[in-house]
N, C-alpha and C positions, 0 to 999 in steps of 0.2 A: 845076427840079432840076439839081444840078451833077452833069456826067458827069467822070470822066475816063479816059482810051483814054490805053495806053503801050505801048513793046516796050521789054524788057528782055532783054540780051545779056553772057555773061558767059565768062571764060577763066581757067582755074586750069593753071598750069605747074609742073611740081618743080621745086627748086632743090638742088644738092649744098654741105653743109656738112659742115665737119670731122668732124664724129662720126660722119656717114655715114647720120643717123637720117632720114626723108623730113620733107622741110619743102618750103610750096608758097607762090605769090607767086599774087595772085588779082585778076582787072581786072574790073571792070565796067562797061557803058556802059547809060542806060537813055535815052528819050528818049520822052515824052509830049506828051496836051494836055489841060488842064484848063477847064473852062467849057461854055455854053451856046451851041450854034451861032446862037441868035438873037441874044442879048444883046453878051455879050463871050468869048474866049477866050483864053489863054495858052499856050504854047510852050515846054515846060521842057525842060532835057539834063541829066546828072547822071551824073559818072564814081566809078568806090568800085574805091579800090584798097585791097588788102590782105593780111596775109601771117602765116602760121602757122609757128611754130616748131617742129620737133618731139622739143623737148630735155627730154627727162623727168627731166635731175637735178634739177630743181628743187623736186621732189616727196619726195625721198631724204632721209630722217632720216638726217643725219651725227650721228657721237659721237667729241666730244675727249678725248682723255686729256692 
């Protein structure tokens, strides 16, 4: 049977933009190991960046005249 055993660590910061509305910038770091302690094992890292906007005009029915 494959196991696999990870820590995963993670960091969410605000960021100020123009409109003032909260938007965050988001890191992630995870690092594991995948496999059997008899057989063979692997060693993964794995970083996840990422970021939320939080600009809600884009949801606003505009109307042209």
């Amino acid at each position: 049977q494959i196991r696999d055993y990870g820590m995963t660590f993670g960091l969410g910061m605000p960021i100020a933009v123009r409109n003032g509305l909260p938007s965050f910038l988001n890191l992630g770091f995870q690092v594991g190991q995948l496999g059997h302690p008899d057989l063979i094992t692997d060693t993964y890292f794995k970083v996840n960046l990422g970021f939320m906007l939080g600009d809600n005009s884009w949801f606003y029915k505009r109307k042209y005249k």
